[in-house]
C-alpha positions as CSV (number, residue, x, y, z in Angstrom):
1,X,3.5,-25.6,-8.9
2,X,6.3,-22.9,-9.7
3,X,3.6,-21.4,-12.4
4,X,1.3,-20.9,-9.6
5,X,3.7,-19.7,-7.5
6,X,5.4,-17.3,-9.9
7,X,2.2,-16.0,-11.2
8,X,1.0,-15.5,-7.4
9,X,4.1,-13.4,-6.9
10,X,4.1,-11.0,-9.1
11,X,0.3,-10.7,-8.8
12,X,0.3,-9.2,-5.4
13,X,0.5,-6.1,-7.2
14,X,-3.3,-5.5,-8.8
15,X,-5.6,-3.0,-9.7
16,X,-7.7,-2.4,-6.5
17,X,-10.6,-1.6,-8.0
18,X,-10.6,2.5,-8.0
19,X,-8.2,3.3,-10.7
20,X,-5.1,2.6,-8.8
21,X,-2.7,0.0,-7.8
22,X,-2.7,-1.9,-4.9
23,X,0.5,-3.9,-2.7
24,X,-0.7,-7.1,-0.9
25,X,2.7,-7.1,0.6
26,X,2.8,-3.5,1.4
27,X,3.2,-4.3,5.8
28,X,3.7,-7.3,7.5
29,X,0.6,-8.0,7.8
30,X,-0.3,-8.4,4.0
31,X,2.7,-10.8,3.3
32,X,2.1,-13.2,6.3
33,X,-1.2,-13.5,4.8
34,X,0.0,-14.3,1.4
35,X,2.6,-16.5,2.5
36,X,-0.2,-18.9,4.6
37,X,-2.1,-18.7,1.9
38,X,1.1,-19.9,-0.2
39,X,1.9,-22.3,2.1
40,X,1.2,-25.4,0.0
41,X,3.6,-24.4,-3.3
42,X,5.6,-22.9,-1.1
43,X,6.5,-26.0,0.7
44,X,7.8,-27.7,-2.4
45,X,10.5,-25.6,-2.0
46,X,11.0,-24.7,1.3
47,X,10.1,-27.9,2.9
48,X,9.5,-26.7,6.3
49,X,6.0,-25.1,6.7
50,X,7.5,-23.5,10.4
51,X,9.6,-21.6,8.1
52,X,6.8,-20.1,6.6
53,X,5.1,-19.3,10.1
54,X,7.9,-18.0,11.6
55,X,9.0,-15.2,8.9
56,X,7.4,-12.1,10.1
57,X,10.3,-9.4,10.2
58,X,10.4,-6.3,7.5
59,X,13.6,-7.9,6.3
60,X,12.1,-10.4,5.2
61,X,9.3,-8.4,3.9
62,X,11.6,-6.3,1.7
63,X,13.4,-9.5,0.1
64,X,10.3,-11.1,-1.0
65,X,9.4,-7.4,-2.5
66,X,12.6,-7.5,-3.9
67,X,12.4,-10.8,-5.8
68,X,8.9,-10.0,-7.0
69,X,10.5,-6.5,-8.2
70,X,13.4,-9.1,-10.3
71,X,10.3,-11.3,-11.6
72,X,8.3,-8.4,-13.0
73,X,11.0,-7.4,-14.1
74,X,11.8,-10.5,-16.4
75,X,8.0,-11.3,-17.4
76,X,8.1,-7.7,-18.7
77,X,11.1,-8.9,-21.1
78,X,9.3,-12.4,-21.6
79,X,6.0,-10.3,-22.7
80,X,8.0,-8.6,-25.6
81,X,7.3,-7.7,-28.3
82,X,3.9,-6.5,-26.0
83,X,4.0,-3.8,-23.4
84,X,4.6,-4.8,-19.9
85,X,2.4,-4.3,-17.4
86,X,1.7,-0.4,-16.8
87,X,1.9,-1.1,-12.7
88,X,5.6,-0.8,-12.7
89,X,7.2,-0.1,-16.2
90,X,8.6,2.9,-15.1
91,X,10.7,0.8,-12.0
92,X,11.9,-1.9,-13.8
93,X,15.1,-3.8,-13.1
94,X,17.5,-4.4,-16.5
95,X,17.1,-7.6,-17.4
96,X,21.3,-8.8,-16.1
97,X,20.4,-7.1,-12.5
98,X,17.1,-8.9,-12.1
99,X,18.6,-12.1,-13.3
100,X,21.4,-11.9,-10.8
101,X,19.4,-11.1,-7.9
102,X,17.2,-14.1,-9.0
103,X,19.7,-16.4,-9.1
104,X,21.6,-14.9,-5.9
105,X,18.4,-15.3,-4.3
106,X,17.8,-18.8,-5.3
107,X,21.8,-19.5,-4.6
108,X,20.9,-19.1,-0.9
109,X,19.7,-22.7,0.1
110,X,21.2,-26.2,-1.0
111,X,19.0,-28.4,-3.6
112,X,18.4,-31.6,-4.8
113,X,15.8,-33.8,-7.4
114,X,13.2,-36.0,-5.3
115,X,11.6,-38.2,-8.0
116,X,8.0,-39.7,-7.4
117,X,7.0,-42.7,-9.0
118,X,3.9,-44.4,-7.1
119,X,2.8,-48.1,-9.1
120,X,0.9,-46.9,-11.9
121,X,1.0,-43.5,-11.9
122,X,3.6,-41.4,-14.6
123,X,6.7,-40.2,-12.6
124,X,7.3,-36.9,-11.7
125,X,10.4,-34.5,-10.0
126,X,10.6,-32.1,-7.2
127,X,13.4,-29.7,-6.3
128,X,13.4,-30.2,-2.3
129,X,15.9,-27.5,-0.6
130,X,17.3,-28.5,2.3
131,X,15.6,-27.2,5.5
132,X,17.4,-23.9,6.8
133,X,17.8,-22.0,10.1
134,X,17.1,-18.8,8.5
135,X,13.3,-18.7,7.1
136,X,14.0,-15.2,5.5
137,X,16.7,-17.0,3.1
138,X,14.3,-20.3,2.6
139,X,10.9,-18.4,1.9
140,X,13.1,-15.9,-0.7
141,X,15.3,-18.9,-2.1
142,X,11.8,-20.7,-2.8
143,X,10.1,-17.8,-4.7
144,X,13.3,-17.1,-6.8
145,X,13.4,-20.9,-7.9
146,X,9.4,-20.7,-9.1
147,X,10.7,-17.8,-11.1
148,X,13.5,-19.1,-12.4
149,X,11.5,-22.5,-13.4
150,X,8.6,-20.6,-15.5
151,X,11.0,-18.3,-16.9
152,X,13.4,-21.3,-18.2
153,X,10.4,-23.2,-18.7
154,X,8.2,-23.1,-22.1
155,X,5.2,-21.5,-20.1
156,X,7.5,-18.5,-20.4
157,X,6.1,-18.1,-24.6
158,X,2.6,-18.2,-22.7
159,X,3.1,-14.8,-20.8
160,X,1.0,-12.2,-21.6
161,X,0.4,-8.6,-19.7
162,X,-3.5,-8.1,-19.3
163,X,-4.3,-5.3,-21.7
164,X,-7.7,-4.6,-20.0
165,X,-7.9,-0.8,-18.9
166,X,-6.4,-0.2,-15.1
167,X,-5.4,-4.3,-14.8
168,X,-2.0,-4.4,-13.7
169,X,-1.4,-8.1,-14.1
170,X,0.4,-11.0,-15.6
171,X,-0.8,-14.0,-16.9
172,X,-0.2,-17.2,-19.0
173,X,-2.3,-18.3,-21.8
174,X,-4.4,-20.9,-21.2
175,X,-5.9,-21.0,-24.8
176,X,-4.8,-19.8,-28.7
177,X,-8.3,-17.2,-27.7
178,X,-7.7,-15.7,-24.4
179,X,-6.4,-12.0,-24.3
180,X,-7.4,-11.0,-20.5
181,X,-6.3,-12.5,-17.5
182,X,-9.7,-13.4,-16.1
183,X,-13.4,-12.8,-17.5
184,X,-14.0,-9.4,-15.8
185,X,-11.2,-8.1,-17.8
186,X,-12.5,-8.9,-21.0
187,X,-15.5,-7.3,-20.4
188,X,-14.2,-4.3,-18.5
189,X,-11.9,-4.1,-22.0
190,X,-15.1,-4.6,-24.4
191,X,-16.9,-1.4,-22.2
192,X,-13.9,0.5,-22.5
193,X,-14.1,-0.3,-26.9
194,X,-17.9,0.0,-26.6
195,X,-17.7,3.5,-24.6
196,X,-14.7,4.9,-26.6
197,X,-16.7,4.3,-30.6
198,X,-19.8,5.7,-28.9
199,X,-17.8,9.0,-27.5
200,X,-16.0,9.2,-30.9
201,X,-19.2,8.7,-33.4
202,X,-20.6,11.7,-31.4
């Protein structure tokens, strides 16, 4: 769940389809929409899914941008030796700031293991955070830990930048084949080679 999570962060900055880059969680409006429809891995760490109903102010708006900001910000340095993404090269955090404010953010709610072990199926663990008064702190708390989790986990070797002209996103490598973060971008990218050799043999 925090791969999903993580990745779903940081991708609700993308290419919107006309050469530019697009915010989903440029008003109010975009990030109550990403957060129902984050509800579900979002819950793992935040417990309470009122919390996630109930966070509509631009404070809270600005701390989730913020911990996005500190998770680009770290994929960018887990991408290396290869390029970050071009959406926000120019803005990014050094990697001890957007560590701190990761961990500060996470720091805001108390945690604890919940194992799972039903007969017959393998065990598994969940970080559950307590539930908190202040769904600002508990929605930002739960996206830093997702961050924190794929950076520290070994999915973080698996991060790749899409290189596929005007895509803007992160991903992690399903396969030892896949260079683009979904189909389209591969053959936007093999266009792009197609048009360029044609231009250049003229």
């Amino acid at each position: 769940m925090s791969t999903q999570l993580a990745l779903a962060l940081v991708s609700t900055v993308r290419h919107d389809g006309n050469g530019g880059v697009a915010d989903d969680l440029d008003d109010l409006a975009g990030l109550t929409t990403w957060l129902h429809e984050q509800a579900e891995p979002l819950r793992e760490y935040v417990g309470d899914l009122d919390l996630v109903a109930s966070a509509g102010d631009e404070r809270t708006r600005l701390d989730v941008v913020a911990v996005r900001r500190a998770a680009r910000s770290l994929f960018a340095v887990a991408v290396r030796p290869g390029p970050p993404s071009r959406a926000d090269s120019a803005s990014l955090l050094s990697c001890q700031e957007a560590v701190a404010q990761l961990n500060q953010a996470a720091g805001a709610l108390p945690v604890r293991p919940v194992l799972t072990w039903a007969q017959g199926t393998t065990p598994s663990l969940a970080w559950r955070g307590e539930a908190a008064a202040d769904a600002r702190l508990a929605i930002t708390a739960g996206l830093a830990r997702a961050v924190i989790e794929l950076l520290a986990s070994p999915t973080r070797d698996l991060l790749r930048a899409c290189p596929a002209p005007r895509c803007v996103r992160y991903f992690v490598k399903g396969h030892p084949r896949q260079e683009w973060c979904k189909p389209s971008c591969g053959n936007r990218a093999r266009v792009a080679r197609h048009y360029q050799r044609h231009t250049t043999a003229r």
